[in-house]
GUGUNU-964073 format. One record per residue (C-alpha): y, z, x. Coordinates in pm, 1 decimal, decimal comma. Each point is the difference from the previous one (the first is absolute). Layout:
<dobas>
doba py:Y; pz:Z; px:X
...
</dobas>
This chain:
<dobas>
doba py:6896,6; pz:9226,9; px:8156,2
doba py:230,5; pz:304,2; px:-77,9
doba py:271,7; pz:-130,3; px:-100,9
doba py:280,2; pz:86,7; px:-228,4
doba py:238,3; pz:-238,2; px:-236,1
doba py:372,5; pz:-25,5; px:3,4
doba py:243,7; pz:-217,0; px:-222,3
doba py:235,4; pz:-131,7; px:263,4
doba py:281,5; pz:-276,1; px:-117,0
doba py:-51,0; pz:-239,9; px:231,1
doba py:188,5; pz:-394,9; px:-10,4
doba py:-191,1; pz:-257,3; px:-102,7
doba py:-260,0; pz:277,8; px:-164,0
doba py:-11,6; pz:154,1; px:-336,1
doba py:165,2; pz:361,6; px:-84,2
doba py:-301,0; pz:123,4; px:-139,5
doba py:-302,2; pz:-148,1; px:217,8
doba py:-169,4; pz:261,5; px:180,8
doba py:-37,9; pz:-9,2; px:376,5
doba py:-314,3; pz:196,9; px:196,7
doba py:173,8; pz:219,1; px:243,4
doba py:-213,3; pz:-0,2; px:361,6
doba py:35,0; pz:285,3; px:193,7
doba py:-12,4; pz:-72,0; px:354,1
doba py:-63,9; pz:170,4; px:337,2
doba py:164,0; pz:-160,5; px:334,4
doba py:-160,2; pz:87,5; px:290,5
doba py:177,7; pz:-161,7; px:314,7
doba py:68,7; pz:125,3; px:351,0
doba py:318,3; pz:-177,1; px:45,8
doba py:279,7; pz:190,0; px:-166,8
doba py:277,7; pz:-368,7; px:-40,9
doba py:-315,2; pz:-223,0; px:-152,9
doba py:-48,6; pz:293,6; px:-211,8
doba py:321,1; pz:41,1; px:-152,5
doba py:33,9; pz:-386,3; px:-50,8
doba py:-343,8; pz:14,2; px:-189,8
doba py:68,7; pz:312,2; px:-217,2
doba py:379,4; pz:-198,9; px:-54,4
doba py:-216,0; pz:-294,3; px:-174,8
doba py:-242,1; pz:214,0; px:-213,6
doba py:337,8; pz:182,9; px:-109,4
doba py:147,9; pz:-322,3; px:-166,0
doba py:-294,3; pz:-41,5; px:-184,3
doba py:-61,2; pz:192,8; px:-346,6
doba py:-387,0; pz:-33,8; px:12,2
doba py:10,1; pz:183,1; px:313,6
doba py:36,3; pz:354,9; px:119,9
doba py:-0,8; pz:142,3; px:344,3
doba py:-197,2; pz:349,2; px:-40,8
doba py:19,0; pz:44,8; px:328,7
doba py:75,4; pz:-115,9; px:359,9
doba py:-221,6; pz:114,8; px:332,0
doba py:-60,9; pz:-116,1; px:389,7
doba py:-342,0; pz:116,1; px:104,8
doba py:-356,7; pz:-96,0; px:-76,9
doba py:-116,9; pz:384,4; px:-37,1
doba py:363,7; pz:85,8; px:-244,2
doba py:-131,7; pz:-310,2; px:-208,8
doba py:-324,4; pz:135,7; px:-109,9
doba py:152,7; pz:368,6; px:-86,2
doba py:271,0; pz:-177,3; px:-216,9
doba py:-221,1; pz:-239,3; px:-184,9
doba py:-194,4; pz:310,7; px:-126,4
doba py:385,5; pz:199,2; px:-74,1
doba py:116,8; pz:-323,1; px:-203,3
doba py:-279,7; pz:-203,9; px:-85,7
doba py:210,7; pz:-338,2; px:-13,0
doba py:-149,5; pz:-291,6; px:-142,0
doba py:95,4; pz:-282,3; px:276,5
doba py:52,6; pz:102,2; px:376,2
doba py:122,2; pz:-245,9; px:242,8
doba py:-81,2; pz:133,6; px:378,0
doba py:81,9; pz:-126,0; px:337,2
doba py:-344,1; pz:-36,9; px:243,5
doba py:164,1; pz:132,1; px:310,3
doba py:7,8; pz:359,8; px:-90,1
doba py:71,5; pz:297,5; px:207,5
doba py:-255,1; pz:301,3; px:-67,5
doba py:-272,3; pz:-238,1; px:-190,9
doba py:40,1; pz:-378,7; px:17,0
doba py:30,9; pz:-180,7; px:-355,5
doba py:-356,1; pz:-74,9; px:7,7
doba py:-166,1; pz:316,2; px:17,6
doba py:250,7; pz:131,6; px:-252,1
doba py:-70,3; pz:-224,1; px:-200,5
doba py:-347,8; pz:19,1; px:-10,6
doba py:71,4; pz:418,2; px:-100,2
doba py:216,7; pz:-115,1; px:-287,0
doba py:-258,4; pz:-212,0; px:-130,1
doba py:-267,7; pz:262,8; px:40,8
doba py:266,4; pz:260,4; px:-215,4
doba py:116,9; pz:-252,9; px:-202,2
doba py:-140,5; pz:-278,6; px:-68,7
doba py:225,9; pz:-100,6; px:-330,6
doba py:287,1; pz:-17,7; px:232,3
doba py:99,5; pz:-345,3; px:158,4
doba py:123,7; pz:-121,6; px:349,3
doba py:167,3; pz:-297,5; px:131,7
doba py:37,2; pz:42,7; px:394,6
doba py:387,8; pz:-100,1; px:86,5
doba py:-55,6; pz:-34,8; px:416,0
doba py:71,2; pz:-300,9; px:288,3
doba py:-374,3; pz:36,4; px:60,2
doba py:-85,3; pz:-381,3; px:-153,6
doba py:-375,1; pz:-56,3; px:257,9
doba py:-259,2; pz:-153,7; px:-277,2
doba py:-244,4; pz:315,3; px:97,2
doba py:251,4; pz:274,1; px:-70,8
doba py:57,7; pz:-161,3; px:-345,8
doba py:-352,3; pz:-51,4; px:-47,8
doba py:-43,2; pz:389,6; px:91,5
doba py:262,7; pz:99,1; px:-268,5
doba py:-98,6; pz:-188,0; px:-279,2
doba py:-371,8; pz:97,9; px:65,9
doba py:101,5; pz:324,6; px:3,4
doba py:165,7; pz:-29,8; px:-361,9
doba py:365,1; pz:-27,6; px:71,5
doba py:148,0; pz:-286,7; px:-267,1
doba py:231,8; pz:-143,6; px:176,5
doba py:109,8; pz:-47,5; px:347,7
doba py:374,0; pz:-150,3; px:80,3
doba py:86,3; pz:-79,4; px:322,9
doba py:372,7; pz:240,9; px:88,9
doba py:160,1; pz:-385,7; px:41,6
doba py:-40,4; pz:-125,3; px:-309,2
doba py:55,6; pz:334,3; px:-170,1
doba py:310,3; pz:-95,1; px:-158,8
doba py:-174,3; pz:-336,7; px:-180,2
doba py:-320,8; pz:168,0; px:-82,3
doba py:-3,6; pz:370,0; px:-22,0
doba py:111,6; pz:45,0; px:-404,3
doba py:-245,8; pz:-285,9; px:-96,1
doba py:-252,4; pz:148,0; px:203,1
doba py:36,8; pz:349,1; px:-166,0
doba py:27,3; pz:-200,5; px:-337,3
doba py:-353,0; pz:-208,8; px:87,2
doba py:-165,4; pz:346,3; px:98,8
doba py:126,7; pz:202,4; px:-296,9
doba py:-110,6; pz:-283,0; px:-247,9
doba py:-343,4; pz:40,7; px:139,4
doba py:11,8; pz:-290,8; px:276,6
doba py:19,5; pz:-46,2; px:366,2
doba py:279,8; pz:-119,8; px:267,2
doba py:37,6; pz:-104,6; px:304,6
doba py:261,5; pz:-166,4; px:172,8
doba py:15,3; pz:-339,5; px:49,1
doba py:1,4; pz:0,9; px:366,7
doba py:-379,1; pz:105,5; px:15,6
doba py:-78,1; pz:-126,1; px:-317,4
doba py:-293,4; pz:-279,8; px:0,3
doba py:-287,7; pz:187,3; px:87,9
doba py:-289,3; pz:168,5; px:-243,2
doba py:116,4; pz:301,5; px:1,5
doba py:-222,3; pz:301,4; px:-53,9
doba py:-24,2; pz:183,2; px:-396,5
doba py:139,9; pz:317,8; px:3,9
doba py:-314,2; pz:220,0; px:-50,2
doba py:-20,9; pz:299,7; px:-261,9
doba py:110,6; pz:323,0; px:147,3
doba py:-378,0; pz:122,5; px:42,6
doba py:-109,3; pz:-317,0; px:176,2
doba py:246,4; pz:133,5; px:334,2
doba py:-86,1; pz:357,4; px:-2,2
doba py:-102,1; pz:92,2; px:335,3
doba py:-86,0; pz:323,8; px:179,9
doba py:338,2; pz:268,9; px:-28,8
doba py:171,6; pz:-103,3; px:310,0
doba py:-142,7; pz:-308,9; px:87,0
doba py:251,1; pz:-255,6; px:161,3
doba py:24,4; pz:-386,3; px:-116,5
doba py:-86,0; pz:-153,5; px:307,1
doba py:270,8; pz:-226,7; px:28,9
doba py:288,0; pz:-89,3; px:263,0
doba py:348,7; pz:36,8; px:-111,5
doba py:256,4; pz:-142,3; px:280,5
doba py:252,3; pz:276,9; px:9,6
doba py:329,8; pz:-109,8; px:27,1
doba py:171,8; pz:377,4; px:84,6
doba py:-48,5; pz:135,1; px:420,1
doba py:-294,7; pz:259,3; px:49,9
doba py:168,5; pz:331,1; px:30,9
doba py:-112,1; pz:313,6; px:143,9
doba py:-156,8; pz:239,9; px:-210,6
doba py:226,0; pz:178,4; px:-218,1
doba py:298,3; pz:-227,1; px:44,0
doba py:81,2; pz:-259,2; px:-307,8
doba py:332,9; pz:-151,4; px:152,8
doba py:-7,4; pz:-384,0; px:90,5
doba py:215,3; pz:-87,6; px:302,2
doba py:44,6; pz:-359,6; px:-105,2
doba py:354,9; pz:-84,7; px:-136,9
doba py:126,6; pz:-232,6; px:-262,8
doba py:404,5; pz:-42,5; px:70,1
doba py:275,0; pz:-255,1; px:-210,6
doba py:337,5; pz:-11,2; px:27,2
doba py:279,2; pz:-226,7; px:-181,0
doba py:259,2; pz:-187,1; px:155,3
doba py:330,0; pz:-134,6; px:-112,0
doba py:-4,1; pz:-261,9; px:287,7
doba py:-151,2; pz:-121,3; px:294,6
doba py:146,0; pz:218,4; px:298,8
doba py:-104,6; pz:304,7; px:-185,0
doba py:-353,8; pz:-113,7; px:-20,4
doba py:-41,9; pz:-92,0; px:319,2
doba py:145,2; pz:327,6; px:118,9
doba py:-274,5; pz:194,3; px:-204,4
doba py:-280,7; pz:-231,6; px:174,0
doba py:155,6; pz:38,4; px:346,2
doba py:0,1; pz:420,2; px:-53,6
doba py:-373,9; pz:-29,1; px:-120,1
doba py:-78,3; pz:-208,4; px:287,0
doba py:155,1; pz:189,6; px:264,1
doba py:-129,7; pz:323,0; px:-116,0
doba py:-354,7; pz:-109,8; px:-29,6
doba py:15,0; pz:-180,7; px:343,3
doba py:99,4; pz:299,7; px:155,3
doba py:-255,6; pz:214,1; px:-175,7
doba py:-290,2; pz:-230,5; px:229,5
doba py:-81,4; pz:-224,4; px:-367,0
doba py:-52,8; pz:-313,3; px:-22,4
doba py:235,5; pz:-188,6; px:-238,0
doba py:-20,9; pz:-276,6; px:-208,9
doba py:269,1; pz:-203,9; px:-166,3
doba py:-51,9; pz:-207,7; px:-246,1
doba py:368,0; pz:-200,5; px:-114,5
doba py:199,7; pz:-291,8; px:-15,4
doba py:87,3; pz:-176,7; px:331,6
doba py:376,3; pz:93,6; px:-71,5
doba py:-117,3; pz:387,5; px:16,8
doba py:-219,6; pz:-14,2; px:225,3
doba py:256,4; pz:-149,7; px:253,8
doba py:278,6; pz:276,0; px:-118,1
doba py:-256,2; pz:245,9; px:49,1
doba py:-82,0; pz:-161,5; px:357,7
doba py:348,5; pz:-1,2; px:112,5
doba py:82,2; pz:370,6; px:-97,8
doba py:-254,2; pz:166,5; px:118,4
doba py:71,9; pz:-170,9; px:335,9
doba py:344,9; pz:127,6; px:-37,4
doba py:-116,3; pz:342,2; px:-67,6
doba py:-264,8; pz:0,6; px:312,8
doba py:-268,6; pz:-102,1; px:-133,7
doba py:-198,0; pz:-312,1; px:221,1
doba py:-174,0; pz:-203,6; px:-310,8
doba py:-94,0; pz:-288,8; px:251,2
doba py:-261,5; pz:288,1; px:172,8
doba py:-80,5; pz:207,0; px:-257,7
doba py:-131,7; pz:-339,6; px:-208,7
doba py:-194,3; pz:-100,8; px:358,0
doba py:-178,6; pz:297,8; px:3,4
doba py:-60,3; pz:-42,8; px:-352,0
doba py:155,2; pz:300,2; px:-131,1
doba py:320,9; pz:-168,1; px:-181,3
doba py:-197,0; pz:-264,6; px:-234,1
doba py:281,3; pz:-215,1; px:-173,5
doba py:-143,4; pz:-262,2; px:-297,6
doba py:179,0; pz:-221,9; px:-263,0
doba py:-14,7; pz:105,6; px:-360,3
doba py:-68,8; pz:-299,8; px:-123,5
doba py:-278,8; pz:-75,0; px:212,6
doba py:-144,9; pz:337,7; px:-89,2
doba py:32,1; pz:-85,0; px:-363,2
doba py:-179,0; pz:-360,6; px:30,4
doba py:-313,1; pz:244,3; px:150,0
doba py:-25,7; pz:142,6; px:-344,9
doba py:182,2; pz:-160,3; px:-287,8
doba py:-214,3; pz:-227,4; px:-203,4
doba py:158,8; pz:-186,4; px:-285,9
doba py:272,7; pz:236,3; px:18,0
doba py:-230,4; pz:292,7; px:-34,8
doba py:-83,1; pz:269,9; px:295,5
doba py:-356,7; pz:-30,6; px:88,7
doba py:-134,5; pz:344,8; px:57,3
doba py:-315,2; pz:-117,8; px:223,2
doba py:251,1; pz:-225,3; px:214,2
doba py:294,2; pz:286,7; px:62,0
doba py:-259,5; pz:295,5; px:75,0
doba py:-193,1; pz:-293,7; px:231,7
doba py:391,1; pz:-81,3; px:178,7
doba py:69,1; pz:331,6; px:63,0
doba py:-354,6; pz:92,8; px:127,0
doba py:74,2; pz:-262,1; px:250,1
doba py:314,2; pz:142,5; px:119,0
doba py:-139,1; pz:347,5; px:34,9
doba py:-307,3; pz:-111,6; px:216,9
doba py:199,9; pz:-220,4; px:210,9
doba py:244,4; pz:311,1; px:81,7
doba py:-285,2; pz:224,4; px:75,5
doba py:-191,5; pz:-231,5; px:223,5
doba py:335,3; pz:22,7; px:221,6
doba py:62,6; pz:389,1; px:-98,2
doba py:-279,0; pz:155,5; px:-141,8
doba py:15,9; pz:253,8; px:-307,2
doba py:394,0; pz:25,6; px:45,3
doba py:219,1; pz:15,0; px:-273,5
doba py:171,6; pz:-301,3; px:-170,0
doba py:311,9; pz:-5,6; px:-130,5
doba py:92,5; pz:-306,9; px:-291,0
doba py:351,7; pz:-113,3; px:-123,5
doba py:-14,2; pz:-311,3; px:-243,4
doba py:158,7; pz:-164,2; px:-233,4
doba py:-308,9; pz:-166,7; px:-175,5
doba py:53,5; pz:140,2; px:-369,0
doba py:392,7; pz:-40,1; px:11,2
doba py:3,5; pz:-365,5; px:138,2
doba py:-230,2; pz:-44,1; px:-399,9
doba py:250,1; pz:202,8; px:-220,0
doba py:261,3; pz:-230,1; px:164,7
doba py:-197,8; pz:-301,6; px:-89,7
doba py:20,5; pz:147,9; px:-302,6
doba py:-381,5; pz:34,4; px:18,5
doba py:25,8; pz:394,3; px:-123,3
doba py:-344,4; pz:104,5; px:-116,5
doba py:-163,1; pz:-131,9; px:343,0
doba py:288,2; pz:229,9; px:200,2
doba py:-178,7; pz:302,4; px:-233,8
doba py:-318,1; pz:-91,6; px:73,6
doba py:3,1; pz:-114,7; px:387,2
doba py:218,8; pz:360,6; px:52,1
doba py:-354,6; pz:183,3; px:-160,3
doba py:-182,5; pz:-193,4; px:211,2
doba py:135,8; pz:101,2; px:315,0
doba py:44,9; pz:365,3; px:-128,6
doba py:-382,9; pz:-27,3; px:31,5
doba py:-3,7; pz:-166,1; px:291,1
doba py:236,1; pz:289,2; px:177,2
doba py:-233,5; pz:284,0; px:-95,8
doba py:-296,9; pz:-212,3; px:105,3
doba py:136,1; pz:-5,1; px:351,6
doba py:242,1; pz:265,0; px:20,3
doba py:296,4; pz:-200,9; px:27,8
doba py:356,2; pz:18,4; px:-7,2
doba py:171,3; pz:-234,7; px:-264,4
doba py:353,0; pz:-78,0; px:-35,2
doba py:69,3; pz:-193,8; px:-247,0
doba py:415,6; pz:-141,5; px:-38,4
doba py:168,9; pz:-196,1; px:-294,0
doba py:297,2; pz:-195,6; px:33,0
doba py:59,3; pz:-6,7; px:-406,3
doba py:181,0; pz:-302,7; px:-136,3
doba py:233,0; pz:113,9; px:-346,8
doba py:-242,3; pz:-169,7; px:-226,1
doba py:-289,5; pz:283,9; px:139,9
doba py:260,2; pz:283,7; px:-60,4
doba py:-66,5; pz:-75,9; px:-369,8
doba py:-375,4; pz:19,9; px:-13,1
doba py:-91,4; pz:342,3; px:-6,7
doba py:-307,9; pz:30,6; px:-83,7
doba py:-104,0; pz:-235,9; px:313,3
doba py:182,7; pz:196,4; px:173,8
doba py:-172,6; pz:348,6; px:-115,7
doba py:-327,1; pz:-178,4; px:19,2
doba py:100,7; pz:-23,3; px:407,9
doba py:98,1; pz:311,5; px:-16,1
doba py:-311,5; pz:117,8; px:-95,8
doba py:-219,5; pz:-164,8; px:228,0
doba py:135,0; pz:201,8; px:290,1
doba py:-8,3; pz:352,0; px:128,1
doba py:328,7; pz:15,0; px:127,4
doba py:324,6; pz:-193,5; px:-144,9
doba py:349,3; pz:-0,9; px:189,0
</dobas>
């Protein structure tokens, strides 16, 4: 591997021990993830960002610019999906490794990466636990993969020569998308990410009542998902404001459920359960389109704030990526609202990490 050497002063590591520096490409779509990932590698002294792109097609044309010894990429690609560039890179350069950093976690996509010759594959929810000894594992000469689909006999990564195919030919493999199809020429996503902090109670429920209101007169469906104290606040304002909750949740268009109940649908040992919340919130979206068909639905929740409260902070992070994905799989709306207690006002870097995970924050 091309690598160079640095002498970095590092604690807990001698002055004068040398350190391989890994130049690495990230290639992911999603422009928050991104800059959380690039933030890590930046802490690190064995690792260098070379360089930072969002399509499949942009991928291939920088690997050849800056030759990097590690890329991590992101499957669902715009332009060229992660597996087809992939399998160009590997034609071009076969010296260079890859560790796919998606959500994807099906035991036949893996399978298809690693046969391919990626050498390592992390799941995007356990990034923050396994990514840096991943890259570590693949750089050494090893393979990773993330403990949440590890257990099986995973395929050898063959030699570069042993996966050429025909110029052109695709990897004939399904990759779930999680962005909406757009019409040709337009890259926007019309899926929203929202947060917004509170001081107190009133405030928040006056921030869910607007969303609410606004999306209910827009023809969405909306879904709340909060304590029974907000849910009633909300309840009894938007009546006041001429809004009939009783009808709109008969005819299924004003869905109100408990946090905590939502939470007990995914949580496992205190951990969120990707499988289970993408499984919940299928179920909510079929059961509003039996009754409305392909409308457009509308989420305000509390889910990842009711864990930072419990003091439960790297779930809030992680549940909050989760249902970024889930709002571009579905072109949602997602409002998101924090009530922050004075200890939370202290952690910032939970805080940015929240931040990050959403498109817009108020």
């Amino acid at each position: 591997m091309m690598t160079s050497e640095i002498i970095a002063i590092v604690p807990g590591i001698a002055a004068d021990r040398r350190l391989s520096l890994t130049r690495v490409l990230v290639i992911e779509d999603y422009e928050p993830f991104r800059r959380i990932v690039c933030s890590m590698l930046r802490r690190r002294p064995d690792f260098q960002v070379v360089g930072e792109v969002s399509n499949g097609l942009e991928a291939v044309d920088k690997t050849k610019e800056l030759a990097p010894d590690l890329i991590l990429m992101d499957l669902g690609l715009p332009g060229l999906n992660g597996m087809e560039a992939a399998r160009r890179i590997r034609t071009l350069f076969p010296a260079c490794k890859i560790i796919f950093l998606t959500q994807e976690s099906s035991v036949e996509i893996v399978e298809a990466a690693l046969g391919l010759g990626a050498r390592g594959y992390v799941v995007k929810i356990q990034a923050e636990k396994d990514l840096i000894p991943a890259m570590r594992t693949v750089c050494e000469g090893g393979k990773f993969v993330s403990s949440v689909i590890a257990g099986h006999a995973w395929p050898e990564a063959p030699d570069a020569s042993e996966t050429e195919e025909a110029p052109g030919t695709p990897v004939r493999v399904t990759v779930q998308e999680t962005r909406v199809p757009q019409a040709p020429g337009k890259v926007e996503i019309t899926s929203s990410h929202q947060v917004q902090f509170h001081p107190d109670d009133s405030s928040f429920i006056a921030s869910f009542v607007r969303f609410t209101e606004d999306a209910l007169n827009a023809g969405h469906v909306v879904i709340v998902v909060a304590t029974e104290a907000h849910r009633k606040g909300m309840f009894e304002t938007l009546q006041a404001r001429g809004i009939d909750c009783a009808e709109a949740a008969q005819k299924g268009r004003y869905v109100a459920l408990d946090v905590t109940e939502m939470l007990a649908k995914f949580m496992v040992n205190n951990v969120p359960d990707p499988a289970r919340l993408f499984r919940a919130a299928a179920d909510l979206v079929e059961a509003v389109r039996k009754k409305h068909g392909d409308c457009r639905i509308s989420v305000c929740g509390e889910c990842s704030p009711t864990l930072w409260a419990q003091g439960n902070d790297e779930a809030a992070v992680q549940v909050e990526c989760l249902w970024d994905e889930i709002g571009r799989k579905y072109d949602m709306e997602i409002f998101c609202g924090y009530v922050l207690k004075k200890v939370q006002r202290g952690q910032s870097s939970v805080y940015e990490r929240i931040c990050a995970a959403h498109s817009k924050v108020g």
